[in-house]
C-alpha positions as CSV (number, residue, x, y, z in Angstrom):
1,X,-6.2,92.1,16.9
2,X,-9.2,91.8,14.7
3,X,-11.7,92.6,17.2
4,X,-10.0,96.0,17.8
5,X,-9.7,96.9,14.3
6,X,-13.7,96.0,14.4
7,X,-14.1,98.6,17.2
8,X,-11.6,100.9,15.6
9,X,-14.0,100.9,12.5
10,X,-16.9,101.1,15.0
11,X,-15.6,104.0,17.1
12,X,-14.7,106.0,13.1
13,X,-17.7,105.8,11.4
14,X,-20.0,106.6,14.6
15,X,-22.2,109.9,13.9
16,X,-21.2,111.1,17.4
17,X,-17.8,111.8,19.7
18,X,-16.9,108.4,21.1
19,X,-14.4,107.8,23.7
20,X,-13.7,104.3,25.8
21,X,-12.3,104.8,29.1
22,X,-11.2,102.4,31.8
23,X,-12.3,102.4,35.5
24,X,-10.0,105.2,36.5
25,X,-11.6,107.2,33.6
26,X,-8.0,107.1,31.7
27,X,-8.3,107.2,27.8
28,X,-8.5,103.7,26.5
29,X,-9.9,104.7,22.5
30,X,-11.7,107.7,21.0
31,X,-12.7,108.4,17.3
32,X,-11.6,111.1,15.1
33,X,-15.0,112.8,16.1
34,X,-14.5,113.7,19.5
35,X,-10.2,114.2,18.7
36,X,-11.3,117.3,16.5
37,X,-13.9,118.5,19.2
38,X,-11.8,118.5,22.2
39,X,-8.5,120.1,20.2
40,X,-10.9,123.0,18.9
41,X,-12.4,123.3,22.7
42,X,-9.0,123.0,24.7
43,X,-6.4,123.5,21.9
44,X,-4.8,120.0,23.0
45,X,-4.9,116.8,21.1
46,X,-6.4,113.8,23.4
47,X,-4.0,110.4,23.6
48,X,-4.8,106.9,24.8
49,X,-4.1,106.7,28.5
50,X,-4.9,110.6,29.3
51,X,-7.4,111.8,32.2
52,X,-10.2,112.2,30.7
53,X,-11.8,114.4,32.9
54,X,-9.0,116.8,32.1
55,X,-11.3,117.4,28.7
56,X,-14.5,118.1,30.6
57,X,-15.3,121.8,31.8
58,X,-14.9,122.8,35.0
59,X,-18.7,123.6,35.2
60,X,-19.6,120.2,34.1
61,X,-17.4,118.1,35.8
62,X,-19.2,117.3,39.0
63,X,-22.8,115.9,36.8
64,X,-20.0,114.3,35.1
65,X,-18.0,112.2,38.1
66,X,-21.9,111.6,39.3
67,X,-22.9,110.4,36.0
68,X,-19.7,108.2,35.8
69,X,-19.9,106.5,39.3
70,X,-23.2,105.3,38.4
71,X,-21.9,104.1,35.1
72,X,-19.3,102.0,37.3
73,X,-22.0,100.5,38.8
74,X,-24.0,99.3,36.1
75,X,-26.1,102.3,35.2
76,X,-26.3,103.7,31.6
77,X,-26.8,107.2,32.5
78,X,-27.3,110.3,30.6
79,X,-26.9,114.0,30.8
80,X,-27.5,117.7,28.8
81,X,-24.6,120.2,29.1
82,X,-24.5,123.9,27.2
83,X,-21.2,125.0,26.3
84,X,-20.0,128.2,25.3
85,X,-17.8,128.2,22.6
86,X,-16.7,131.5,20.4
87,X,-19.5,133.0,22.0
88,X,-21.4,130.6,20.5
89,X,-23.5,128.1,22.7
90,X,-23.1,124.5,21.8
91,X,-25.4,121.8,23.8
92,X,-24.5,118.3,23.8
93,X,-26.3,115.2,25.2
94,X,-23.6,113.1,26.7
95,X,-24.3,109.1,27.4
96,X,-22.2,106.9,29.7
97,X,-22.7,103.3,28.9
98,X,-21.0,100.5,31.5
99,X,-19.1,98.0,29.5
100,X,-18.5,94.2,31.4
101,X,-16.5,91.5,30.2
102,X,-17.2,88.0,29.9
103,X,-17.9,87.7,33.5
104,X,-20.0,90.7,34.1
105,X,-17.0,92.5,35.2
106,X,-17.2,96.2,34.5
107,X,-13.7,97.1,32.8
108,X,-15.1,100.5,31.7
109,X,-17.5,103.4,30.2
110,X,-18.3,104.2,26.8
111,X,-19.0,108.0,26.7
112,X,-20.9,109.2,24.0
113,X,-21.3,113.2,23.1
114,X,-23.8,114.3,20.8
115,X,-24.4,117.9,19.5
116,X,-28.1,118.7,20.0
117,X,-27.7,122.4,19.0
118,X,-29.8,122.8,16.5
119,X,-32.0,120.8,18.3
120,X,-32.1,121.9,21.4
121,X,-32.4,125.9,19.8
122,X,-35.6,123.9,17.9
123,X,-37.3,122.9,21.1
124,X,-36.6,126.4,22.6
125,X,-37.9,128.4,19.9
126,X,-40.7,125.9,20.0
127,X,-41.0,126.2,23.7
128,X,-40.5,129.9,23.3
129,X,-43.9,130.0,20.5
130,X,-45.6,127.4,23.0
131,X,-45.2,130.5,26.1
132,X,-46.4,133.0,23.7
133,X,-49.3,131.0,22.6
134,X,-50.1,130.4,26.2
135,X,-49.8,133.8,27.3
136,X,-52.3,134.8,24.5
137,X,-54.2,132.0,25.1
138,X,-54.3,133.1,28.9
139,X,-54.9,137.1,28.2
140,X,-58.0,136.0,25.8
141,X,-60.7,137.9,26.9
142,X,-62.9,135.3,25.9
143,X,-63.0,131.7,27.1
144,X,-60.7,129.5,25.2
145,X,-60.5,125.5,25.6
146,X,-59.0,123.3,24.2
147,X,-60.5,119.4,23.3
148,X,-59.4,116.1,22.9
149,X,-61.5,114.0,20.5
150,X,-63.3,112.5,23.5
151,X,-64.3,116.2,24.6
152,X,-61.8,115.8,27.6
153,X,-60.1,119.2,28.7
154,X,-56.5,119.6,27.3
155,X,-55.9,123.3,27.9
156,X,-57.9,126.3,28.9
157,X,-57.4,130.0,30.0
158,X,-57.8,131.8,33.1
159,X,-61.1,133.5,31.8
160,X,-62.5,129.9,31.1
161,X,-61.4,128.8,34.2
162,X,-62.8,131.6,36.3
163,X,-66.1,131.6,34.0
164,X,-67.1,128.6,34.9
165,X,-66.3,129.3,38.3
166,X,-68.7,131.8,38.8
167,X,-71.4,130.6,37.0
168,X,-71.1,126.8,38.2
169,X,-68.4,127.0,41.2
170,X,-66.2,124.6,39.9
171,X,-63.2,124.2,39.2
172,X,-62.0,122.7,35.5
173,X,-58.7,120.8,35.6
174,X,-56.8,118.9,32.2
175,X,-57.9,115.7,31.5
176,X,-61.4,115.7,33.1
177,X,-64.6,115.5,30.5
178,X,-65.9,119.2,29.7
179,X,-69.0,118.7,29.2
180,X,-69.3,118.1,33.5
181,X,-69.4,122.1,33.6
182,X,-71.6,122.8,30.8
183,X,-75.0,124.4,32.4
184,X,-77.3,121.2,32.3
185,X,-79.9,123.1,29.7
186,X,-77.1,123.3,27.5
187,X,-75.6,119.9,27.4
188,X,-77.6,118.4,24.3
189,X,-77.0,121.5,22.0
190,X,-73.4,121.3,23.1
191,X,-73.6,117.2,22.2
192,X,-74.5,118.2,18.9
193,X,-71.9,121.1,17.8
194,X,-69.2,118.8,19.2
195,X,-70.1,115.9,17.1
196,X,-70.4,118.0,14.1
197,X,-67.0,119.6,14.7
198,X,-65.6,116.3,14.7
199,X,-66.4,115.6,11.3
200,X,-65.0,118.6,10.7
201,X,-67.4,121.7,10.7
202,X,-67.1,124.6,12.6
203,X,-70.1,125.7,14.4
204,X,-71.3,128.6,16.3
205,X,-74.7,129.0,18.5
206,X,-75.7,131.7,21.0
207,X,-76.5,129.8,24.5
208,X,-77.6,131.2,27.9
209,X,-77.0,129.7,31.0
210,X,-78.2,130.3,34.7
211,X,-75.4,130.8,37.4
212,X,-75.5,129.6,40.6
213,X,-76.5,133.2,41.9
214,X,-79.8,133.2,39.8
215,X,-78.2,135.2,37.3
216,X,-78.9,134.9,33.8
217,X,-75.5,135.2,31.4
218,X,-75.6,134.7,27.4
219,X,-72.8,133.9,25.4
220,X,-71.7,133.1,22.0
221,X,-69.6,129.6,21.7
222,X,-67.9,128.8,18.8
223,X,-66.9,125.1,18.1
224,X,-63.6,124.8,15.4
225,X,-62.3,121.4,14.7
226,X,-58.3,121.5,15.5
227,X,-56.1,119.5,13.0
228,X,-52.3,118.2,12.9
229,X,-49.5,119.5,10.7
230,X,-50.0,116.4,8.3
231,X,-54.2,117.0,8.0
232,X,-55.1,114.6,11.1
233,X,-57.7,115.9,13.5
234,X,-56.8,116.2,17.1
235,X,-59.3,117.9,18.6
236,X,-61.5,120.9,19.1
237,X,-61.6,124.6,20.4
238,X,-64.2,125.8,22.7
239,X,-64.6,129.5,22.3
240,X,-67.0,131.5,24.5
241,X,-67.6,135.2,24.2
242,X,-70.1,137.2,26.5
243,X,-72.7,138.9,25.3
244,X,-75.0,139.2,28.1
245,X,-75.2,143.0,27.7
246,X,-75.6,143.0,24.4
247,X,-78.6,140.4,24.8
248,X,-80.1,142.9,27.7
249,X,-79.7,145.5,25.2
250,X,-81.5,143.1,21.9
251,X,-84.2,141.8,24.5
252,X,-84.9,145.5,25.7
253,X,-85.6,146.4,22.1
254,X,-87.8,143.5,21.3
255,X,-89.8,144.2,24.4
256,X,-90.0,147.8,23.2
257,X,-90.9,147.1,19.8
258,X,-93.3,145.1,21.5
259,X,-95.1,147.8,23.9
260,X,-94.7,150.0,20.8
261,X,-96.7,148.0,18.5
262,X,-98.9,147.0,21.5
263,X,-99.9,151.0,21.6
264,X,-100.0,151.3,18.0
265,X,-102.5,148.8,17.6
266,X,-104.5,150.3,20.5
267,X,-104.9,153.6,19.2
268,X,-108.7,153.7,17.0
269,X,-107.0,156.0,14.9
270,X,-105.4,155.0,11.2
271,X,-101.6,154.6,11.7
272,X,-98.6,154.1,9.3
273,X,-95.0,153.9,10.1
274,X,-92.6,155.0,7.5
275,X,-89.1,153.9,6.8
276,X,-86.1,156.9,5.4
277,X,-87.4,156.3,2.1
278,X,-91.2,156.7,2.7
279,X,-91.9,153.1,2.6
280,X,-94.1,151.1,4.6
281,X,-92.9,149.2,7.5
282,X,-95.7,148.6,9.6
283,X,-99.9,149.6,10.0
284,X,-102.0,149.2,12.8
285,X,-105.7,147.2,12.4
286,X,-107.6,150.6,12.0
287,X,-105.7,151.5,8.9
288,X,-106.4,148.1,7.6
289,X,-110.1,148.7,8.3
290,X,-110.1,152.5,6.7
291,X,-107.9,151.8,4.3
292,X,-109.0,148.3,3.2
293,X,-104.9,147.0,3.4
294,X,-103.6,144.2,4.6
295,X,-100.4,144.6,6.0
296,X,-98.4,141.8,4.0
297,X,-99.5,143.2,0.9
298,X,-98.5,146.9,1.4
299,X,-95.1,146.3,4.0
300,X,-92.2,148.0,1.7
301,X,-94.4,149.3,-0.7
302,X,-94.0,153.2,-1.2
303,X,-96.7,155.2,0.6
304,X,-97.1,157.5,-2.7
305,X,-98.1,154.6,-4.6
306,X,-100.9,153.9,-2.3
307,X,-102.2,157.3,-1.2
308,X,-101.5,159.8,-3.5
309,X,-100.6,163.2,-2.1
310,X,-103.3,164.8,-2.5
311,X,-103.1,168.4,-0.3
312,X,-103.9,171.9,-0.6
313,X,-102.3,173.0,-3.8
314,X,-101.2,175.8,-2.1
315,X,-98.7,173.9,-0.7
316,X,-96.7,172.8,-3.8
317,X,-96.4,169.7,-2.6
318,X,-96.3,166.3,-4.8
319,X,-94.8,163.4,-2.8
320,X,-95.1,162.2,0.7
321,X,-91.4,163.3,1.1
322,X,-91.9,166.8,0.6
323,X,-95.3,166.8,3.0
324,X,-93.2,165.1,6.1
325,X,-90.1,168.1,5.5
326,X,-93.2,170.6,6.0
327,X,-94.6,169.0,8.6
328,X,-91.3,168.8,10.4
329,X,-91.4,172.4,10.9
330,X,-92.4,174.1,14.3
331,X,-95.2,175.7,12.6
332,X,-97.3,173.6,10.8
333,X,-98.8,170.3,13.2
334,X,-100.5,169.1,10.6
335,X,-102.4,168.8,7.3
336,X,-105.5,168.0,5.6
337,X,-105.4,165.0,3.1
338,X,-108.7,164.2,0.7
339,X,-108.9,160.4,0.0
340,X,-110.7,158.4,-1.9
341,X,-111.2,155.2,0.1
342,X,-112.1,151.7,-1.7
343,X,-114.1,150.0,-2.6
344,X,-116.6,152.6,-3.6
345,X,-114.2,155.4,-3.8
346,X,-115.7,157.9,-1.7
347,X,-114.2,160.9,-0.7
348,X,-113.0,161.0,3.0
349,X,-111.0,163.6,5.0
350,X,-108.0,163.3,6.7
351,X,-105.9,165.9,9.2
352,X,-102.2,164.3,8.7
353,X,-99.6,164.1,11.6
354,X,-96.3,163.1,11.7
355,X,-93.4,162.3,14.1
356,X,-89.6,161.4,13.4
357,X,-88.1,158.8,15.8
358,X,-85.2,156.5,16.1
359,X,-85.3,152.8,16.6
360,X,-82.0,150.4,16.2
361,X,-80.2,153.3,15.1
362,X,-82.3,154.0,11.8
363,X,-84.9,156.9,11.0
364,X,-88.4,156.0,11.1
365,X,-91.6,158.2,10.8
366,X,-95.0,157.5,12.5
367,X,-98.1,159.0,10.8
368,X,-100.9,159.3,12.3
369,X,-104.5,160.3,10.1
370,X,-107.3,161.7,11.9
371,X,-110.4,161.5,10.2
372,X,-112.5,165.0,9.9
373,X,-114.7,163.6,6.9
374,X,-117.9,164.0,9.3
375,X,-116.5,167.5,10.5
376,X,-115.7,168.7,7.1
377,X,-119.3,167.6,5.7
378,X,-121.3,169.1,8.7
379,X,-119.4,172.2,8.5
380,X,-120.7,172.4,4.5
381,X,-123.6,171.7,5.5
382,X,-123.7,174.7,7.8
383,X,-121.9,176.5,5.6
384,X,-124.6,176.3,2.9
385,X,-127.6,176.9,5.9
386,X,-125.7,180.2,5.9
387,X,-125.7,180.9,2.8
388,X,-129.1,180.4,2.3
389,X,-129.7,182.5,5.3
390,X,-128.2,185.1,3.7
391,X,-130.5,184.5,0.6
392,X,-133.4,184.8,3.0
393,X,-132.3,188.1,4.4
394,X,-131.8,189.4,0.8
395,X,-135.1,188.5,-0.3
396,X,-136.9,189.9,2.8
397,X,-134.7,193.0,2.5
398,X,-134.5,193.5,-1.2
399,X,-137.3,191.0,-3.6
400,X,-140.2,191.3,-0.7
401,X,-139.9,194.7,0.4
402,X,-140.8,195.8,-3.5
403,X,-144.3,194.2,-3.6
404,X,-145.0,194.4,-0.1
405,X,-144.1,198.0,-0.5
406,X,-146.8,198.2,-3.6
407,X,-149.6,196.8,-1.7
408,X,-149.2,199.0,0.9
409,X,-149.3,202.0,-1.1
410,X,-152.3,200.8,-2.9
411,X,-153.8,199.9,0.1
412,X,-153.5,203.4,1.9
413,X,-154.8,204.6,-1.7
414,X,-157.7,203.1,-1.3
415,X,-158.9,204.0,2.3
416,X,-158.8,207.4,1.1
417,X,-162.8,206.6,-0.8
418,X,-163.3,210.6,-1.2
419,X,-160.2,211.5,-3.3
420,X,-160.3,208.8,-6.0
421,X,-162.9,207.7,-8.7
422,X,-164.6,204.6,-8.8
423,X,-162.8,203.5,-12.2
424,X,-159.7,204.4,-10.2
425,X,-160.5,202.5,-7.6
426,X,-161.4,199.1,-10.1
427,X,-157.8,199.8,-11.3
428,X,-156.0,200.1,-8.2
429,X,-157.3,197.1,-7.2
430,X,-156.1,195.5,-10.3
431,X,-152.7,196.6,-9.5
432,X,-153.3,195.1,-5.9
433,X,-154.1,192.0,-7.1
434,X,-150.6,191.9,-9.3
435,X,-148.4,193.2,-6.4
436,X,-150.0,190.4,-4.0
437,X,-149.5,187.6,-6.7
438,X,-145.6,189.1,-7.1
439,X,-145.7,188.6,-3.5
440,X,-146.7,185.2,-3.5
441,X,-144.5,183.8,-6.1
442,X,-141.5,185.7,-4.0
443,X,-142.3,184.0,-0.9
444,X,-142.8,181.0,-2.6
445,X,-139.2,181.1,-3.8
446,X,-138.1,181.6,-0.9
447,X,-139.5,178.5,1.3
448,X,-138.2,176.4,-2.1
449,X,-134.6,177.3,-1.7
450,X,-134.9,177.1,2.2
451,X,-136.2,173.5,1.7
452,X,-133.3,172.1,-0.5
């Protein structure tokens, strides 16, 4: 009598439905528990020597009679059933325990019903989020893996998996070492991001790796340490993104920046390139050698700080700004710029050109300065041999004619001996003599200026 009020106290204050049947699965005890369960289910109270299988659905009654025969035999078996209740659904976990008597004599089953609702809808919502995540994971159009903290593959996507594929023909599976299909250049830089995600860093290098096919591929990989709900690190993601293109596209520029300034500093000619504001971003050597620069000192400075804009004032011009909008226009291809170059600050000439062009999407201008100082000085030169040229043909049309026109007349004076005096004569003569010493001081004028 005391041991079954012990297991009537047992059966009571159990969490779950309890219910003791004998070998022919008749109703031997059950707890309140599973009484209220079964009359809200089937509207019918259970009682002590009932079938019980008359309380188990008609869907579940076959796991149940297998579950049940392997109880009889020794087995503590278990099993997961959904039931639909109010148009609710209710799961339970249901456990079927052999119980033996002294002897080892089975004399009947325990049955045990839990409600795992919540739960089970906990695990499915959980297994729901875990799908999702996947399917991102999987439709990532970059390569995503997943770490454990001995760099061992726990998950990756099918662009991972195809990725390293193509570029090292095989084929990653879960729980083999990642590092095995890292391209063997990259392995030590790969080494080190790893170990410094695991103390918690998250890391980022661009990498390039050579495919089977002699291709070349870049890509950026980003290393993020991956941590528990409670703080504890578990491992690390492995993100890859291509940017092979782009690369192609940033090596294409560098090698054309490098042809450019290749020509720029092969052209003998004084060359500056200009940013949008008129500031210096780059010379070539012959504009260091003219202009007595050196390119770290000047680089951002402001071209009309260093070369004042000094052009035909004709032109209303006062910065740099305002000369490259002029020559921007169809008409004009150039001007002429007056420097003084250092050290000794002589005067040079310049004819100025300029040229917009675009590199890495921003506005530069090249200009280019032509030096006419020897043109400009010879054409002086010739312009004051002209000049005095001119002189000359004044003086040998105007200033000579006038004494060379007196001694003539004299002169044809005096061959005519019967129609002038001899005191005549003496004066005529004296006049001769001035006219030829006018003559001479004209002519010596004249070889002066044509000698400066």
């Amino acid at each position: 009598m005391q041991e079954f009020d012990i297991l009537r106290a047992v059966l009571e204050h159990a969490p779950e439905s309890l219910v003791i049947v004998d070998t022919e699965c008749r109703i031997v005890a059950f707890n309140q528990g599973l009484s209220v369960l079964l009359e809200a289910y089937f509207q019918k109270k259970p009682a002590v020597g009932d079938d019980y299988t008359a309380f188990i659905p008609p869907e579940h009654l076959g796991k149940f009679n297998t579950t049940f025969q392997l109880a009889l035999q020794g087995e503590s078996t278990f099993f997961e059933t959904p039931t639909q209740f109010n148009d609710e659904t209710y799961w339970f976990e249901n456990t079927l325990t052999p119980i033996q008597d002294s002897q080892g004599k089975i004399t009947g089953v325990i049955f045990c019903s839990k409600n795992i609702t919540q739960q089970t809808k906990y695990h499915q919502a959980l297994e729901i989020q875990a799908s999702t995540m996947q399917n991102l994971f999987d439709q990532a159009s970059e390569s995503m893996i997943l770490l454990d903290l001995e760099g061992k593959i726990i998950r990756l996507n099918q662009f991972a998996r195809e990725s390293i594929q193509r570029l090292r023909q095989l084929s990653p599976e879960p729980g083999q070492l990642f590092k095995q299909f890292v391209d063997p250049s990259n392995i030590q830089t790969f080494e080190r991001l790893f170990h410094m995600s695991l103390h918690g860093k998250s890391v980022e290098e661009e990498m390039s790796a050579i495919s089977v096919d002699n291709q070349t591929y870049w890509f950026r990989t980003r290393l993020n340490p991956v941590y528990h709900a409670e703080g504890k690190l578990v491992g690390v993601t492995v993100i890859s993104e291509y940017i092979t293109e782009q690369k192609k596209v940033e090596i294409y520029l560098i090698e054309s920046e490098a042809r450019f300034r290749s020509i720029l500093h092969a052209i003998p000619l004084p060359i500056v390139v200009l940013d949008k504001h008129c500031d210096i971003i780059g010379i070539n050597p012959y504009t260091e050698r003219i202009f007595r620069w050196k390119e770290q000192d000047v680089l951002g400075q402001s071209i009309d700080s260093l070369i004042p804009a000094n052009f035909h004032e004709d032109l209303l011009m006062s910065t740099w700004e305002s000369l490259l909008i002029h020559l921007m226009e169809p008409e004009n291809s150039h001007e002429v710029l007056e420097v003084l170059l250092p050290p000794t600050s002589q005067t040079a000439y310049f004819e100025v050109y300029a040229n917009d062009f675009e590199f890495r999407g921003k506005k530069q201008t090249v200009v280019m300065f032509l030096d006419i100082t020897n043109h400009i000085q010879s054409s002086r030169v010739i312009q004051n041999q002209l000049e005095i040229l001119r002189e000359v043909a004044f003086v040998q049309s105007h200033v000579i004619r006038s004494p060379l026109a007196k001694i003539l007349g004299i002169t044809n004076l005096l061959l005519q001996e019967n129609q002038i005096t001899l005191e005549e004569r003496s004066e005529w003569l004296g006049h001769l003599t001035e006219s030829a010493e006018e003559l001479d001081i004209v002519i010596q004028q004249l070889v002066d200026r044509i000698g400066k």
